[in-house]
C-alpha positions, 0 to 999 in steps of 0.5 A, a space after each residue: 335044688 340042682 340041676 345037671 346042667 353038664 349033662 347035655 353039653 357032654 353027649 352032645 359033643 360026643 355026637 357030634 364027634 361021630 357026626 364029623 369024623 366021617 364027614 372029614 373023611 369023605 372030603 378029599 383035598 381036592 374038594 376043599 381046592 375047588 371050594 376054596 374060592 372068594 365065596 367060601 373065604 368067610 368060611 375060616 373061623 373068626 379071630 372073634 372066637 379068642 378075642 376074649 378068652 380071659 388070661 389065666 390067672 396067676 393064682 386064684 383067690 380063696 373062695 368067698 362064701 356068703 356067710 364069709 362075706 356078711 362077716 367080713 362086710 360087719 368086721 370092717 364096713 365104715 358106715 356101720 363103725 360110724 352108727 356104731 361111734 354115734 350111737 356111744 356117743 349119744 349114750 352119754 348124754 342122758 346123764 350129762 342132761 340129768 345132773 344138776 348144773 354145776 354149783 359156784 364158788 364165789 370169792 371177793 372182797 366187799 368194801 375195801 375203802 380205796 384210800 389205803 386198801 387197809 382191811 381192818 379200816 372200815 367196819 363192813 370190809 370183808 373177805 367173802 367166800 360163798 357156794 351158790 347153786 341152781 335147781 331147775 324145777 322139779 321133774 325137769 331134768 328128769 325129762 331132759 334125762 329120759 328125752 335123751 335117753 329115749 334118743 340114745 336108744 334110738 340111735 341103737 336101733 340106727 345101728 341094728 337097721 344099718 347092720 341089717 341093710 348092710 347085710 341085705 346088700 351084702 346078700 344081693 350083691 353076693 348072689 347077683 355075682 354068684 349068677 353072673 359067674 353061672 351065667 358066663 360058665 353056661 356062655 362059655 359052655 354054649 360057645 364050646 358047643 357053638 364052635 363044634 357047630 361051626 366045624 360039622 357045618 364046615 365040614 358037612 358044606 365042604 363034602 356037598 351036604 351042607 349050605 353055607 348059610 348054615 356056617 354063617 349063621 353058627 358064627 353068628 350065633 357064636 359072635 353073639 355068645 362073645 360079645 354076651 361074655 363081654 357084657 357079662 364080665 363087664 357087670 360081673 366087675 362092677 358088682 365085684 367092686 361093690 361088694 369089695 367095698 361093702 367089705 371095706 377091701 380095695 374095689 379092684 381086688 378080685 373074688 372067687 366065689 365057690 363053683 356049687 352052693 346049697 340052693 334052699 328056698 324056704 317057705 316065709 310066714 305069710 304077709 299078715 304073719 310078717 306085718 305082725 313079726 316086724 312091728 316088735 323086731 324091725 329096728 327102724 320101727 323101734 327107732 322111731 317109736 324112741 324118737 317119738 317117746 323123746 318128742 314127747 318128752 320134751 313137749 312135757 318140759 316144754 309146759 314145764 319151763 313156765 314154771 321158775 328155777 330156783 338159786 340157793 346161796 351161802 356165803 361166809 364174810 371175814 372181817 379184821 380189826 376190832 371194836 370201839 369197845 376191843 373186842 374183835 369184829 364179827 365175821 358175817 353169815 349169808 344166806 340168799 334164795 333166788 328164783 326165775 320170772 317167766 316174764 316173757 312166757 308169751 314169746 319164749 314159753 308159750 313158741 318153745 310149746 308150740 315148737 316141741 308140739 309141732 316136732 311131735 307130730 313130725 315124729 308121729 307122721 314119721 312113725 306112721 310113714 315108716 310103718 307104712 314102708 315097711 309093710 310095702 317093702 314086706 309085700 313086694 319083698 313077699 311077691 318077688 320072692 314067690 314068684 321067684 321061687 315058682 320060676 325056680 321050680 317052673 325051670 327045674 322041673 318043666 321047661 329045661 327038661 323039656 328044652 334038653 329033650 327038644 336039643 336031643 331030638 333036634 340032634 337025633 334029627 340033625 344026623 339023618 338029615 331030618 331036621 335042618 340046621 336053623 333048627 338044631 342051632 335055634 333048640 341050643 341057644 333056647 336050651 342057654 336061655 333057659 339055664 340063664 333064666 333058671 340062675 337068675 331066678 335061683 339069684 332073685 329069689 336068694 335076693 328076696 329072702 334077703 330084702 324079707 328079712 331086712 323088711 321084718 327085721 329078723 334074719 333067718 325069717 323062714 324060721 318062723 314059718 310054722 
């Protein structure tokens, strides 16, 4: 979609270049003279009109396109590197948990007679060397395997909804500076248009055709159109620092973004379509469905841990010295077995069930809450960007058609002195309206699409609509 905005603005100035050329020539220098008293003094133009005309650039920066912006935003973006270093790390837990725990050396000396620490004295005295290790109950590390394995995927699908929201912002801050540079381009344009109002009603007032009031109401208009660039700019810096810093690049830094781009509004699946898309493609959805499979997991080996853990042992004792009968001392073999009393099952097992099953019903509701979300975020999503998108049409093809014919009418009329200047002045600064709403509706629309495919959880959503 396109709209010849320029086309208005250029025939109008050159018919109010013929509109003043003979009215300049008819007033006379002593015309001016008499006219030149306290009353008309209001008449000079304003220091107003340059008061904020923009320095020219030293050099314009490349132009920063959407695409370019979206991959410069998942190059270097802090918080998506964050998920990302969270998301390693909790992928190496899982076989961390799941390993057995480590198996111990035991090393001593058993029976040492402490009045001459001699080794072959005593019969029982020993050098022990031993291995000993414990093995949790069956199916309890497994739990604890997969408990953190189900979070390690979880934290993934963190990563894929923080890198889809940073796009979705990525995209609405791109197109809301993309319209606040139309928009200040149609302000400029109309302030142009303004000033040739203020010369031919100067100059229509000098040669007697003219009322005062019609110059005073062109600088007027004129002064607002100035103070509207001022705003404009002052939101254009705050959304050029946001999306700087989305970018990981310095807020002052300065974007360009391109004059003309492809305005394509598509049409979306519809909301059921939508709803059904998003509950296998939206990340945070997934997330949660992992967060509750681990929950679950550990409420399992929560009824687990009322059963024992168990300890194997083996030991080897070298002894010196020898027998009454000669012969060298045996050395000894050990073997022990241990295991683990839930004694105290009442106050640790049965509160450590209690507590896995109230976070698993945490989890469920959150589950439930998010999808609930989703689905909202969905169907205003959806509603914003149809009705965005019927006002982009609306203003294409009806209103700013009819607001141009209405300039050019009132123009027509204006230069036979059949329609008075309030009126010509009222039809331009309806017609400027009109184009602002039109870019901001193109700019709300482009946000839209960019919040729909956040809410499904797949770019390029329009896709999927046939």
């Amino acid at each position: 979609m396109s709209y010849p905005f320029q086309v208005l603005p250029k025939r109008l100035f050159v018919c109010l270049f013929w509109l003043a050329v003979p009215l300049a020539s008819w007033a006379t220098d002593e015309d001016v003279d008499k006219k030149s008293g306290p009353a008309t003094q209001t008449l000079e133009p304003s220091s107003q009109e340059s008061a904020v005309a923009p320095a020219a650039p030293l050099f314009l920066p490349a132009s920063l396109g959407l695409e370019q912006a979206v991959e410069k935003a998942l190059e270097g973006n802090p918080g998506l590197a964050k998920m990302r270093a969270r998301a390693s790390a909790m992928a190496a837990v899982p076989s961390q948990v799941g390993s057995l725990p480590d198996p111990r050396l035991n090393l001593g000396a058993m029976n040492v007679p402490t009045d001459t620490f001699d080794l072959d004295q005593e019969n029982m005295t020993q050098m022990q060397v031993g291995l000993s290790q414990m093995f949790p109950f069956p199916g309890k590390l497994g739990l604890k395997e997969a408990a953190a394995k189900h979070e390690s995927l979880a934290a993934a699908a963190d990563v894929e909804e923080t890198r889809l929201g940073l796009i979705r912002n990525v995209k609405k801050t791109w197109w809301q500076l993309y319209f606040l540079d139309r928009a200040l381009e149609i302000t400029n344009r109309n302030q142009e248009l303004l000033r040739q109002f203020v010369d031919i009603a100067r100059t229509k007032y000098k040669v007697g055709q003219g009322l005062q009031q019609d110059v005073l109401l062109a600088q007027v208009e004129l002064s607002k159109l100035l103070d509207k660039e001022l705003e404009l700019n002052g939101m254009r810096r705050t959304q050029e620092a946001w999306l700087n810093a989305l970018m990981n690049r310095p807020t002052s830094e300065a974007l360009r973004l391109p004059d003309e781009v492809k305005i394509d509004l598509p049409p979306v699946p519809t909301e059921v379509a939508m709803h059904a898309l998003a509950d296998g493609e939206r990340p945070l959805l997934a997330a949660r469905q992992q967060k509750v499979d681990a929950a679950r997991k550990r409420l399992k080996l929560a009824r687990k841990n009322y059963l024992p853990d168990f300890m194997l042992g083996a030991s080897y004792g070298n002894r010196q010295g020898y027998n009454p009968n000669g012969t060298n001392r045996a050395d000894f073999a050990s073997v022990m077995f241990s295991m683990t009393l839930p004694l105290y099952a009442w106050r640790k097992q049965r509160m450590g069930v209690v507590q896995r099953t109230n976070e698993l019903t945490n989890r469920e509701l959150a589950l439930r809450y998010s999808w609930e979300k989703v689905q909202a975020e969905i169907s205003q999503a959806n509603a914003d960007y149809t009705q965005s998108r019927d006002q982009v049409e609306l203003f294409e093809n009806g209103i700013i058609p009819q607001a141009r014919q209405t300039v050019d009418s009132m123009l027509a009329g204006y230069q036979v002195n059949k329609v008075d200047f309030l009126n010509l002045v009222r039809s331009q600064i309806t017609l400027f309206k009109y184009e602002t709403l039109y870019w901001k509706a193109v700019s709300a629309a482009n946000q839209a699409l960019a919040k729909l495919d956040a809410a499904v959880g797949k770019e390029m959503l329009h896709e999927y609509s046939n």
